[in-house]
C-alpha positions in Angstrom: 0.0 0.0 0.0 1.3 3.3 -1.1 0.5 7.1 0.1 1.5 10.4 -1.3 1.7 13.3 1.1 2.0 15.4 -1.6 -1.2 17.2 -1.7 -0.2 18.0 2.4 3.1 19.6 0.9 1.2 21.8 -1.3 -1.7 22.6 1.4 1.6 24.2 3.2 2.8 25.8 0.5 -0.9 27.7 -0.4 -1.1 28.6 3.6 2.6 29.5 3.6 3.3 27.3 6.4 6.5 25.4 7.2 6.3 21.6 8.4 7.7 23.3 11.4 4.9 25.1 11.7 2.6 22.3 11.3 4.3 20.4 13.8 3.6 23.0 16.7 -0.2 23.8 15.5 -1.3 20.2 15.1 0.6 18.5 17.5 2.6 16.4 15.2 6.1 14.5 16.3 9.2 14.9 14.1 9.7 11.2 13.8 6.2 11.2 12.3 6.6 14.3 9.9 9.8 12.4 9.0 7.8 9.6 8.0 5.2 11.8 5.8 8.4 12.7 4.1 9.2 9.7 3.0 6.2 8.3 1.9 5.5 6.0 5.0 2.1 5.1 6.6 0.9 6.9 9.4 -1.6 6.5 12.3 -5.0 7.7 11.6 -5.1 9.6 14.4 -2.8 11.8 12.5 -4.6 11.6 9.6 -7.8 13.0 11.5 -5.4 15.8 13.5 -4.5 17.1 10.1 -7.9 17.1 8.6 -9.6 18.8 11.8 -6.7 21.8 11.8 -7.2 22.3 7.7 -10.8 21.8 8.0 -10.8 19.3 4.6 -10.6 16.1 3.8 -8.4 12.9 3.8 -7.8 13.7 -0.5 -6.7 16.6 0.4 -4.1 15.7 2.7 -2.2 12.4 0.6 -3.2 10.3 -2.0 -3.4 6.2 -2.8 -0.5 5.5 -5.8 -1.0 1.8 -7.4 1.4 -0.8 -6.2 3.8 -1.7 -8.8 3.7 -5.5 -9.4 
């Protein structure tokens, strides 16, 4: 299973925010913003944290890319 946080990278770049910022305003732990970098899964706790402090949805925070077989 594959995610994309790159939809999240752009929501930061329309709100001028730095993952820094993010971090401090959702409560969000390096290790795990680490792990958004890199394409990794994360909890959906997270998932729900981000979506509550951008008031949108889960699309607009990452996207599913197809396994390659």
């Amino acid at each position: 299973m594959s995610f994309s946080y790159k939809p999240l990278w752009k929501l930061l770049i329309d709100r001028d925010m730095s993952k820094k910022d993010l971090m401090a305003y959702a409560d969000i732990s390096k290790s795990t913003m680490d792990k958004m970098g890199r394409g990794e899964q994360v909890s959906l706790e997270i998932i729900n944290r981000l979506c509550n402090f951008f008031d949108c949805n889960v699309e607009d925070i990452l996207s599913h890319c197809k396994d390659e077989e």
